[in-house]
C-alpha positions in Angstrom: -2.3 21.2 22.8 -5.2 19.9 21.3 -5.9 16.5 20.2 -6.8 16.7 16.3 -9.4 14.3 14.5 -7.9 11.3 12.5 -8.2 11.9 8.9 -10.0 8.3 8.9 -11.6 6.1 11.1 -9.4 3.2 9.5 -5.7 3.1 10.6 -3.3 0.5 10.4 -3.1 -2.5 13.5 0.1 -1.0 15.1 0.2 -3.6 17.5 3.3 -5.9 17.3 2.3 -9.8 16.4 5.3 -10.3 18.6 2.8 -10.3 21.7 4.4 -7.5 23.7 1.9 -5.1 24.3 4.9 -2.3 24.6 5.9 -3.0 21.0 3.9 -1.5 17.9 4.9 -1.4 14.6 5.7 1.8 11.7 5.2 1.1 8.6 7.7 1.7 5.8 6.5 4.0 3.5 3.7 5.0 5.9 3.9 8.5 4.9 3.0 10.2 8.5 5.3 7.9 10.1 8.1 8.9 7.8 7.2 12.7 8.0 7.3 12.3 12.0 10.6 10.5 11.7 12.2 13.0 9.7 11.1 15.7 11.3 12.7 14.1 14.5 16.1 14.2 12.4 15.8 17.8 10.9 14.4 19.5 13.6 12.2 21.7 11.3 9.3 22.3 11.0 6.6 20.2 9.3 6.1 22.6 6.3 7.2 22.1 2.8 8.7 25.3 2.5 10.6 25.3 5.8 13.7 23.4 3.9 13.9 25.6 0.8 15.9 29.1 1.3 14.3 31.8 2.9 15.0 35.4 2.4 14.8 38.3 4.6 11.4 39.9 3.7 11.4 43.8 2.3 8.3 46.5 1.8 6.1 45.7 -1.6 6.7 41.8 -1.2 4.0 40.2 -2.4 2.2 36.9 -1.3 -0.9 35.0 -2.6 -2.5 34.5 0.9 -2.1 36.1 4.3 -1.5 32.2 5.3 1.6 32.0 2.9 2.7 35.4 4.6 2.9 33.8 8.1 4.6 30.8 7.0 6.6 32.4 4.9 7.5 34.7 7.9 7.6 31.9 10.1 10.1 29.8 9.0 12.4 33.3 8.4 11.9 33.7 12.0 12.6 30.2 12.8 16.0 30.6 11.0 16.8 33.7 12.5 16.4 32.8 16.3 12.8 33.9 17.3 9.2 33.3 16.4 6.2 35.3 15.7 2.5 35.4 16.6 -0.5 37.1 14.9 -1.3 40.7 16.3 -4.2 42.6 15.2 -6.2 42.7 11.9 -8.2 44.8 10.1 -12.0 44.6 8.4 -14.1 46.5 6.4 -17.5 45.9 4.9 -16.2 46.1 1.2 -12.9 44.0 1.5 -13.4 42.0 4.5 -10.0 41.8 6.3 -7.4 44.2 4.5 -4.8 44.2 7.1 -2.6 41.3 8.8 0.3 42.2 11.2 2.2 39.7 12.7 4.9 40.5 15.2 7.6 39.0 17.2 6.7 36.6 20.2 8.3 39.4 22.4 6.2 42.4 20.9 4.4 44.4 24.0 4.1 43.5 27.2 2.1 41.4 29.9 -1.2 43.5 31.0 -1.4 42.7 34.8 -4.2 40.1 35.6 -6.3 40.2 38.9 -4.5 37.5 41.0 -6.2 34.6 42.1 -7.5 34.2 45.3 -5.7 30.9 46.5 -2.9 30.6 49.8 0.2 30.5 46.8 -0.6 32.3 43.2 2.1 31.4 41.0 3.8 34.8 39.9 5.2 34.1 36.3 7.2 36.6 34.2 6.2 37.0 30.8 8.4 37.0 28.0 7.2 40.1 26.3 9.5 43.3 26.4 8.4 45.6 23.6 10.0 44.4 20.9 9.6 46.1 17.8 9.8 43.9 15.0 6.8 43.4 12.7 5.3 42.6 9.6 2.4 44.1 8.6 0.2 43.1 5.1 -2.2 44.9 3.5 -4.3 43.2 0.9 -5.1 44.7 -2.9 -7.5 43.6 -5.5 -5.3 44.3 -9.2 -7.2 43.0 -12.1 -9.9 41.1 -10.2 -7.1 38.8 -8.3 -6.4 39.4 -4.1 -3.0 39.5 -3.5 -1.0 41.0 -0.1 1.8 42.6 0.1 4.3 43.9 2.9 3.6 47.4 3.8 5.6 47.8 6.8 8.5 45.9 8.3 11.1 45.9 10.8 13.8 43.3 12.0 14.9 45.2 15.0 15.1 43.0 18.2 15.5 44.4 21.7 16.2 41.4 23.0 18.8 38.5 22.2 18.3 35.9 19.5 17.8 31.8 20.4 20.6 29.2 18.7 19.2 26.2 16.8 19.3 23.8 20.0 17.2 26.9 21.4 14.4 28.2 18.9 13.4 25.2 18.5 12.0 24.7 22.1 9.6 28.0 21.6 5.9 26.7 22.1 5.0 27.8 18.6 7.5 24.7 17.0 6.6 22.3 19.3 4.1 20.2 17.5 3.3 16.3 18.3 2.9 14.5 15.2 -0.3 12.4 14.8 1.5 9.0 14.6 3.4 10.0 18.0 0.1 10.9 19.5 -1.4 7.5 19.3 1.9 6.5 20.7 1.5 8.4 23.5 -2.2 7.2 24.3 -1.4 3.5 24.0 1.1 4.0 26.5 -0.5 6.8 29.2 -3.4 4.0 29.2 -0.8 1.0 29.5 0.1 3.4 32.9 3.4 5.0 31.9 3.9 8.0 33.3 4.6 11.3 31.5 8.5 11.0 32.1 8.9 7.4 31.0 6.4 7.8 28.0 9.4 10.8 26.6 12.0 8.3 27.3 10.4 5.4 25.8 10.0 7.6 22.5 13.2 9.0 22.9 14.8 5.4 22.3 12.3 4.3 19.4 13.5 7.2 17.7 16.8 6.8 18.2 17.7 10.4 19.3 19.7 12.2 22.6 17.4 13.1 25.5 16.1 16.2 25.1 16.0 16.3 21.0 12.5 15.2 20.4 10.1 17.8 18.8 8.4 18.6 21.6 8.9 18.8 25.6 7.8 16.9 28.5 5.2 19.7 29.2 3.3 19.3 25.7 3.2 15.7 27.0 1.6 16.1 29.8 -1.0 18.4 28.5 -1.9 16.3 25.1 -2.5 13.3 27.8 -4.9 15.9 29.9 -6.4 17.3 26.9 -7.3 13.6 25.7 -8.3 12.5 29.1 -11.0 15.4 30.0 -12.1 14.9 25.6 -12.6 11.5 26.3 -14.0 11.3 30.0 -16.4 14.0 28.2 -17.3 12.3 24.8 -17.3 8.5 26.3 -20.9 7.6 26.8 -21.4 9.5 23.5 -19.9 7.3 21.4 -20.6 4.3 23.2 -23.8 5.3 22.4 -23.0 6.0 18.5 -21.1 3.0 18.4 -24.3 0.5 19.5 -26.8 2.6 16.9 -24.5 2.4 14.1 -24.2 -1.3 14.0 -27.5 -1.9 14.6 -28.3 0.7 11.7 -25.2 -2.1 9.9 -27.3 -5.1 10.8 -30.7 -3.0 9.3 -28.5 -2.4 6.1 -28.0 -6.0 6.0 -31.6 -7.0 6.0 -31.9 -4.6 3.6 -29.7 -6.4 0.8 -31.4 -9.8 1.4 -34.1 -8.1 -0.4 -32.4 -6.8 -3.0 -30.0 -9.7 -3.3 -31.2 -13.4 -2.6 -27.8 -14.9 -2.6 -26.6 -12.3 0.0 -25.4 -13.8 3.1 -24.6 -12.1 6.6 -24.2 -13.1 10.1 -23.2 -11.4 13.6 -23.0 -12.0 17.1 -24.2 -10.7 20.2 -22.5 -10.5 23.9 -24.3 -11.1 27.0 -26.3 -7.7 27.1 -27.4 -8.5 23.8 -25.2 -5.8 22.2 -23.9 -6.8 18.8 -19.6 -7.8 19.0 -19.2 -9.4 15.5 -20.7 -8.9 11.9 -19.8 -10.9 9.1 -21.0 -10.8 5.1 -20.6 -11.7 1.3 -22.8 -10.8 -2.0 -24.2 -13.5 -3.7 -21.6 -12.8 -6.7 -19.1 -13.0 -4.6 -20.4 -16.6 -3.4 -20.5 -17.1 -7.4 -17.1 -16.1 -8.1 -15.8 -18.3 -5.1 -17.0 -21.8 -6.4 -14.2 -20.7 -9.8 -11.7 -18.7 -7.8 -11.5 -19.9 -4.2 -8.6 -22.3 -4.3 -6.5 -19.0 -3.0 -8.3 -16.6 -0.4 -6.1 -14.0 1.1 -7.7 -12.8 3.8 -6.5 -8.8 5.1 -6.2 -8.0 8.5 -4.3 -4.7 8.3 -7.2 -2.3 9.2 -8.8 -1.1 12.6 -11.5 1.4 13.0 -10.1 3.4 15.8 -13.6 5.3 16.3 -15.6 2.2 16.2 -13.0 -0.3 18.3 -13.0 -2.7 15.6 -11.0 -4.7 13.2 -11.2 -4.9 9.7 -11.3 -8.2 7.7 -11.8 -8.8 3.9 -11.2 -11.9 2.0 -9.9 -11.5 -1.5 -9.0 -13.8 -4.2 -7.4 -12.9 -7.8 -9.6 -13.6 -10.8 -8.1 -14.9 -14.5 -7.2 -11.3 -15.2 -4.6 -11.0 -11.9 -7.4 -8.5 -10.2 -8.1 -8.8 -6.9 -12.4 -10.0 -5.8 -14.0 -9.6 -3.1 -15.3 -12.7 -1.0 -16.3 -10.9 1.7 -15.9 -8.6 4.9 -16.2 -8.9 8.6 -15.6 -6.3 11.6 -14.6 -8.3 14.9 -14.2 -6.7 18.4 -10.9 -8.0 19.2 -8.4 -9.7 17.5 -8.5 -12.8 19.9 -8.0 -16.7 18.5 -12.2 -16.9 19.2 -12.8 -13.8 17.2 -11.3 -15.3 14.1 -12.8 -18.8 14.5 -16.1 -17.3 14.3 -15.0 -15.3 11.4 -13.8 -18.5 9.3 -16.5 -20.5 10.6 -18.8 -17.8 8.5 -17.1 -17.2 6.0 -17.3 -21.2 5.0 -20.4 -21.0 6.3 -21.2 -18.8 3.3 -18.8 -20.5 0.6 -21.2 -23.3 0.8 -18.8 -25.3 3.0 -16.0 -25.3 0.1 -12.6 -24.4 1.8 -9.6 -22.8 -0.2 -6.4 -24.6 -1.0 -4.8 -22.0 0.4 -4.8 -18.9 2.8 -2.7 -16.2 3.0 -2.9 -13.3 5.8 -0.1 -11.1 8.1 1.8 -12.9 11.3 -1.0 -13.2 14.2 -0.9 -16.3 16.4 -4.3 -16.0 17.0 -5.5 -16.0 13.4 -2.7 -19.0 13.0 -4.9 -20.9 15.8 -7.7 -20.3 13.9 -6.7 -21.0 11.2 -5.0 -24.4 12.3 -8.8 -25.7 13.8 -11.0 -25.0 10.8 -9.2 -25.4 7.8 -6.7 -28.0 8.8 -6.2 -29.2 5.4 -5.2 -25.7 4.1 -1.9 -24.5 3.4 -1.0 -21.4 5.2 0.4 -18.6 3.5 2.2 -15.6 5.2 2.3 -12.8 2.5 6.2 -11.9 2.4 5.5 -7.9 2.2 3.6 -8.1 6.1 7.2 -9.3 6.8 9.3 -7.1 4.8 6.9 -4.0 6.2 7.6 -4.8 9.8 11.6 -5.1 9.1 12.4 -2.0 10.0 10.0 -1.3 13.0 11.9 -4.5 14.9 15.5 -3.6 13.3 16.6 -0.2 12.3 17.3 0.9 15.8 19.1 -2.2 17.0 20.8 -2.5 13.9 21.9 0.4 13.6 24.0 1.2 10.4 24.4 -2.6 9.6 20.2 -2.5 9.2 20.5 -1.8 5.1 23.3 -5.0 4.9 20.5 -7.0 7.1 18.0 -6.1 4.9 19.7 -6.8 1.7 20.9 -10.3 2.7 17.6 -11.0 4.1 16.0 -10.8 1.0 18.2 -12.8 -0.4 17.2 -15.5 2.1 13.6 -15.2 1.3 13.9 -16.3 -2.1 16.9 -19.0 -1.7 14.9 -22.6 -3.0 16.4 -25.5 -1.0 14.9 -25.8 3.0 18.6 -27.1 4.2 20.1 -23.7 2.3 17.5 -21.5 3.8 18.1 -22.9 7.5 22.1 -22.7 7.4 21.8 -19.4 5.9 19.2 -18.4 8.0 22.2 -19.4 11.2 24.9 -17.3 9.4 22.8 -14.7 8.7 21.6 -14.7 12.8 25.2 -14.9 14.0 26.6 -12.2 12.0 24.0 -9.4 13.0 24.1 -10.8 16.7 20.4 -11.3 17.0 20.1 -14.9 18.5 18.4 -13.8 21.4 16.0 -11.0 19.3 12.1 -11.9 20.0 11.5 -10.5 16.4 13.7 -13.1 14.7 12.8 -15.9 17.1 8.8 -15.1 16.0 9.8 -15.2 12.4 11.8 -18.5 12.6 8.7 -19.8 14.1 6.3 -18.9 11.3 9.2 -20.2 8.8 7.2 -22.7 7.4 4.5 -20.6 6.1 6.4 -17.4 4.3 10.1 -18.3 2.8 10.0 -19.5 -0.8 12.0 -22.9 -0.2 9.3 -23.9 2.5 6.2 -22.7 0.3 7.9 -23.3 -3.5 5.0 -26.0 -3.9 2.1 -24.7 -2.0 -0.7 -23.3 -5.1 -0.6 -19.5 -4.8 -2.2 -18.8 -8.2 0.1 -15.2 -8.4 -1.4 -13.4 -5.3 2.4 -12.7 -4.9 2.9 -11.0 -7.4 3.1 -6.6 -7.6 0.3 -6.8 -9.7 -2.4 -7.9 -7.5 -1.4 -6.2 -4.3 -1.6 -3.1 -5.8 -5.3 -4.5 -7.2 -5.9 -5.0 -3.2 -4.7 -2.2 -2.0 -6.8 -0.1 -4.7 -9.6 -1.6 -3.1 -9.3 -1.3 0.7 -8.0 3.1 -0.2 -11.4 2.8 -2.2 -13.6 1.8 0.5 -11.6 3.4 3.6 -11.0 6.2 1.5 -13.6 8.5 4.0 -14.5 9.0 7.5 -18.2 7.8 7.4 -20.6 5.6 9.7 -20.4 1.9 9.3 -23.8 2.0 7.2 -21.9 4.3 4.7 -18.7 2.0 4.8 -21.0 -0.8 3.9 -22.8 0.7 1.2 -19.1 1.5 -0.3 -17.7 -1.9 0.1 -21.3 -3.1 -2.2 -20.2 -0.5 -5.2 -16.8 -1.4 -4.8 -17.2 -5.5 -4.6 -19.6 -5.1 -7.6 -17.6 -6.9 -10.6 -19.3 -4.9 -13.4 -17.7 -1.7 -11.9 -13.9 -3.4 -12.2 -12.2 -1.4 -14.5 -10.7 -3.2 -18.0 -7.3 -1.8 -17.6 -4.6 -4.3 -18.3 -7.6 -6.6 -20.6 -5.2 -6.7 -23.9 -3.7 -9.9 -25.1 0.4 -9.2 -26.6 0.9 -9.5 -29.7 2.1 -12.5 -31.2 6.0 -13.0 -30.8 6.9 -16.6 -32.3 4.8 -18.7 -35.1 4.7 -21.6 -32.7 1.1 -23.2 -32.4 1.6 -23.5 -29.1 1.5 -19.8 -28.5 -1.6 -19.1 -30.4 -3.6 -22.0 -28.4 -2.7 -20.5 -25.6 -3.8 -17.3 -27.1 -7.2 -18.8 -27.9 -8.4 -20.4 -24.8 -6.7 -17.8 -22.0 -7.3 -14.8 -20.6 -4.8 -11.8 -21.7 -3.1 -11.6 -18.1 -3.1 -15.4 -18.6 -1.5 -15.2 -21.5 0.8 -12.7 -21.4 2.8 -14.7 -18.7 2.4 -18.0 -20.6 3.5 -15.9 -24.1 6.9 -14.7 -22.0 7.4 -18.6 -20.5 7.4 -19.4 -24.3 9.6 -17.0 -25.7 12.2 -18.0 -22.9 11.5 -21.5 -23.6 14.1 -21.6 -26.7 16.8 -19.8 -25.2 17.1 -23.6 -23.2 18.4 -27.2 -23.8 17.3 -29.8 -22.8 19.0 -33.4 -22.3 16.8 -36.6 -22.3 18.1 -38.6 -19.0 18.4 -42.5 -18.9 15.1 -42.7 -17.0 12.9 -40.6 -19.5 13.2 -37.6 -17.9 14.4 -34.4 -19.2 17.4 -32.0 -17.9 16.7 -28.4 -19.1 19.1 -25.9 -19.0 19.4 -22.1 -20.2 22.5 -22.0 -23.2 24.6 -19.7 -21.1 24.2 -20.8 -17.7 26.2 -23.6 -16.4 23.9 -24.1 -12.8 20.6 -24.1 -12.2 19.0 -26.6 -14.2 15.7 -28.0 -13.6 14.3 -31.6 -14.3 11.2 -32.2 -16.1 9.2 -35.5 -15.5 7.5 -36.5 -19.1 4.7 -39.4 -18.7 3.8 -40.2 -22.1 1.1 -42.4 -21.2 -1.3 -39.9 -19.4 0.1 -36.9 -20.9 2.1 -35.6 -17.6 4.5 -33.5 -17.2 6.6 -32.3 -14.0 9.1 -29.7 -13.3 11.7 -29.3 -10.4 10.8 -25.9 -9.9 7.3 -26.5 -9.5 6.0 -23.5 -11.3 2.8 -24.9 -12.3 2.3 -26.1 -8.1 2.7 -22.5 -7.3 0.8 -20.4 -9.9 -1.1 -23.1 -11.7 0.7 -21.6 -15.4 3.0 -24.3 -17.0 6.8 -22.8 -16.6 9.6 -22.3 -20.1 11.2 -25.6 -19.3 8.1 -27.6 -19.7 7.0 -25.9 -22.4 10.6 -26.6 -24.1 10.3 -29.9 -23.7 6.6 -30.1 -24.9 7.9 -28.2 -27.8 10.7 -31.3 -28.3 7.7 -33.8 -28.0 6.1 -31.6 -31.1 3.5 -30.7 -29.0 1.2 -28.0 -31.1 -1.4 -27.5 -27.7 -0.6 -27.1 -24.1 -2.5 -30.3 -22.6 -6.1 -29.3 -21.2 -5.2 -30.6 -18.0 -2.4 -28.0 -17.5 -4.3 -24.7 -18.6 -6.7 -24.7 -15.5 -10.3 -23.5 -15.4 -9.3 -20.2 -13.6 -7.3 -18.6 -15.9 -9.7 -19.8 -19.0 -11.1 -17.2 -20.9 -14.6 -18.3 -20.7 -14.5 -18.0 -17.2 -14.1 -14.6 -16.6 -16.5 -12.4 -14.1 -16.1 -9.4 -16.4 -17.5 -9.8 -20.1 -14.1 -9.5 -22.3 -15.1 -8.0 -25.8 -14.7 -10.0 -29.4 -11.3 -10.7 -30.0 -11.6 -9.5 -33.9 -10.2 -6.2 -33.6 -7.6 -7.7 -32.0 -6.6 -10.5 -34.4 -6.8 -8.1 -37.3 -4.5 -5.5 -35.2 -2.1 -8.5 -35.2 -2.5 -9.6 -38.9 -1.6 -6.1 -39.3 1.4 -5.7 -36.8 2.6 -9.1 -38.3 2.9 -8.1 -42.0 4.3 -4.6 -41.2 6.9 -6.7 -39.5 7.7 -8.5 -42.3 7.7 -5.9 -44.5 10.0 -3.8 -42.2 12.2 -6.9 -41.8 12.8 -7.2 -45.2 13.6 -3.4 -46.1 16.3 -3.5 -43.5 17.9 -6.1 -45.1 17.9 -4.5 -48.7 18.8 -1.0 -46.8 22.1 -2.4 -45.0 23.5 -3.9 -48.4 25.0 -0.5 -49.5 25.2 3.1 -47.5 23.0 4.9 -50.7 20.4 2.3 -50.5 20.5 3.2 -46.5 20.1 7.1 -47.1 17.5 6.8 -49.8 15.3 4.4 -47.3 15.9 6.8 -44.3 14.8 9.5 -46.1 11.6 7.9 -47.8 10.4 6.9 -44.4 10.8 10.1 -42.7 9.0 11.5 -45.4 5.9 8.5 -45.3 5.7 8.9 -41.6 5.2 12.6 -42.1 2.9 12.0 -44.1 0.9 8.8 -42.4 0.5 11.6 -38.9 -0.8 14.2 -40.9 -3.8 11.8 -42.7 -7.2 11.8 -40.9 -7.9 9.1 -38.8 -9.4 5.8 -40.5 -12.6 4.2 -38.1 -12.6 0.5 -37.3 -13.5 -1.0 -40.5 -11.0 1.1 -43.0 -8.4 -0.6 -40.7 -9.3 -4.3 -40.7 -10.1 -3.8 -44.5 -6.3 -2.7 -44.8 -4.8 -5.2 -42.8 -6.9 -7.6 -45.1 -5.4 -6.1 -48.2 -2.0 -6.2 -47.3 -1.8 -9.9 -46.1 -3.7 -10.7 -49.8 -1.2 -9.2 -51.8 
């Protein structure tokens, strides 16, 4: 079997954080991993027509391809206890090839070969033994569109038919899934043999010996196949791999011309060969000074052509998107790889450091991290964990892995340190993984990802589903092809570039309360900004609060008797304090202290508490003039009040409801069916209606 080319250079590190080189991890929701994994539970084959009913095929059936022909045939013979193989076909100058026949695996027999001239010649029997059943196509042209259709079949079998536990072991449904190939590399060149490397899937898989989709044989030729392909190709891509980055460090130089502010840097071993390569734009040095108080920084690509890993630094901007800081490709993931890589990446900030820094689980970066930002808080994004959950649980767990994963969750998000660590015990005890490595690691790192140990550390909503979706958009955008490293470059430029951001998401809410306070905030933020401050406010007066003995303020919802929050109110310098440290964590003001502002008559949220990055004057991409916008509300807010008013008169009596129901239906009719007014007509309207 035939190794096949990776759809893309860039894969995802498989390599377990946990530091055992045996352990890797699959990805939930990883889309080949799941694909392999189910296939390993079904048993069939990796088409998507192999699980929908198949019917036994008859003379004049027709098909759009000769390729849906064969599979269609395929999986009938799969499901019948026999496979099939492609026999002759036909061609002719006008039509090209006008006849397919497929048979059965069995059809004719063995022509005798010359023996080879060695002491022992292995005499094999050959399967075939005449059997006779067939399908033959013929392809037709019937107004200008090719089609195929059965001319000839036959289902007659000299021979017995296979069972399930049988057919399945037929060389043409054996196939090695991609993600099971790399599994099989890393572990033929970690020195497993053949034998042990079909156990060790066998357990990760959680199936009986022998159940895999493939044998021991197709094993042991991939690993040849691979060997030979790569003793063959080595020295060429060793090659290709030094004159692409130096055509990387030439596209480098390049920019510096183009782009004053650009910065790069790299490193070299001890034959002078380039290891590391480091950069940043000079917008995104720009955009760092406003938004680089939160960097996360993304290890989860490797180029597996190239040897390399992937890093990009993000932040989020005031509209929740995700900007790039910059991008460097290291040769290994060692502690010294990513001390060079922070050292340049301050290096290029100017020497500012973030607040904070978020990445995966990786000792080594944790080092790193540790030595040259020492007074930055640590961040371990919660969906790396969740991601790795069922890679280091599912098959020890068993059945009990969906109760683990539920009440693990919970954990995450519990608020109080002491409530995290005794739950964290129970939850340990219960599922009978004190001595796991995997929970031992993650008790370890506690202090950078649960909630109750990072409730006050400033995150600015790089948590949120919002931006890692924004992130993610990004890396698919510039991983998205299998391309040199010059091309990858040139894409991460177009796709850094903050004029190219898209304006999706740019629209402020419309105005839900007549409190000043909301329309401030409506003034001076951006709209992501605003639309969570504008959903704090509207929640703000579903609460109480209670002014304590000390000045300070209890706030609690009206229907819930637990989890209140106190608020700190300093009259003097105009400061205010919550429990729950929302404004620590995301730098936006949470409902209970905007309640009690709202009790201290406050009309504006205090300038100190609506920080500079979520201002509206500081935003990277140009936001148009909010007048369309303010009309639009004018608008929505005296249609309101006009529709608020004709309920009331409609509910009085069930003819006035009738007579307004049907007046509407007719209006609205009528509204749809007028032409379209531009711009103007509509502000002029809105205009009208709030002056009468």
């Amino acid at each position: 079997m035939a190794m096949k080319p990776s759809n893309n250079i860039w894969i995802r590190r498989q390599q377990c954080p946990c530091g055992d080189w045996k352990c890797y991890i699959k990805y939930e929701g990883d889309d080949q991993t799941s694909a392999a994994s189910q296939l390993v539970k079904s048993e069939a084959t990796p088409t998507s027509s192999s699980s929908e009913a198949v019917f036994t095929p008859y003379v004049g059936q027709i098909f759009k391809s000769d390729d849906d022909a064969f599979e269609y045939y395929s999986n009938f013979a799969r499901k019948n206890g026999f496979s099939i193989r492609k026999a002759r076909s036909t061609e002719s100058q006008n039509l090209g090839i006008y006849r397919r026949d497929f048979v059965c695996y069995r059809s004719g027999f063995n022509q005798p070969r010359k023996k080879a001239n060695v002491e022992h010649p292995r005499d094999r029997k050959s399967v075939r033994c005449g059997c006779d059943a067939k399908l033959y196509l013929t392809k037709e042209i019937v107004d200008g569109i090719t089609q195929w259709y059965v001319s000839q079949f036959s289902n007659v079998h000299n021979h017995e038919l296979l069972e399930d536990d049988q057919v399945r072991l037929l060389p043409a449904y054996r196939k090695i899934q991609e993600a099971d190939q790399e599994r099989i590399l890393l572990l033929s060149k970690a020195g497993f043999p053949v034998n042990r490397i079909v156990k060790v899937l066998e357990l990760e898989k959680g199936v009986q010996p022998g159940q895999l989709p493939f044998i021991e044989k197709d094993v042991r030729n991939f690993v040849r196949t691979c060997k030979k392909t790569v003793q063959e190709n080595d020295a060429l891509l060793t090659e290709k791999r030094e004159n692409d980055t130096l055509e990387l460090l030439e596209a480098c130089k390049s920019m510096t011309e183009r782009d004053a502010n650009f910065v790069y840097d790299y490193t070299t071993d001890k034959n002078h060969k380039v290891e590391n390569v480091a950069w940043s734009y000079g917008d995104s040095v720009h955009a760092f000074m406003v938004y680089g108080d939160v960097v996360t920084f993304d290890t989860t690509y490797c180029s597996i052509t190239y040897g390399l890993l992937l890093g990009v630094w993000f932040g989020i901007d005031n509209h929740g998107k995700a900007i790039f800081f910059g991008c460097v490709l290291l040769q290994d993931e060692s502690s010294e790889s990513f001390t060079w890589a922070l050292q340049s990446f301050i290096r290029f900030m100017g020497g500012k450091r973030p607040q904070t820094i978020i990445t995966d689980v990786d000792s080594g970066l944790r080092d790193a991290i540790a030595r040259e930002l020492p007074d930055t808080r640590h961040v371990i994004c919660l969906w790396h964990i969740l991601s790795k959950l069922s890679s280091w649980f599912s098959l020890p767990l068993g059945s009990q892995y969906e109760d683990f994963k539920t009440e693990f969750d919970m954990l995450c998000h519990l608020e109080g340190i002491e409530e995290f660590e005794h739950q964290w015990s129970l939850l340990v005890a219960r599922f009978g993984l004190a001595s796991d490595k995997h929970i031992a690691l993650l008790f370890s790192y506690r202090a950078s990802w649960p909630l109750s140990y990072i409730r006050g550390y400033f995150l600015a909503r790089t948590m949120t589903a919002e931006f890692s979706q924004s992130m993610d958009a990004f890396l698919k955008r510039i991983l998205s092809g299998q391309t040199c490293l010059q091309v990858f470059f040139e894409q991460v430029g177009l796709t850094a570039d903050f004029r190219s951001h898209s304006r999706e998401g740019m629209q402020y809410m419309h105005m839900k309360t007549c409190l000043p306070i909301e329309e401030h905030a409506r003034n001076v933020t951006t709209p992501y900004a605003f639309n969570v401050l504008q959903h704090e406010i509207v929640l703000c007066m579903q609460y109480a609060t209670t002014e304590m003995a000390d000045g300070s303020y209890l706030v609690r919802h009206y229907k819930k008797m637990d989890g209140e929050c106190l608020v700190f109110w300093i009259q003097e310098d105009e400061q205010i304090h919550c429990s729950c440290k929302e404004f620590e964590h995301s730098g936006m003001l949470c409902r209970h202290c905007l309640r009690v502002l709202l009790v201290k008559n406050y009309f504006q949220i205090p300038e100190k508490y609506i920080l500079p990055r979520w201002r509206l004057e500081n935003s990277l991409v140009p936001f148009e003039d909010q007048t369309a916008q303010s009309s639009s509300d004018e608008c929505a807010q005296a249609f309101h009040s006009l529709a608020s008013a004709l309920l009331t008169e409609s509910l009085i009596s069930k003819e006035r409801y009738g007579y307004v129901h049907r007046e509407l239906s007719r209006v609205l009719d009528h509204v749809r069916n007028m032409p379209n007014y531009d711009e103007f007509a509509l502000n002029m309207t809105a205009n009208n209606v709030n002056e009468s």
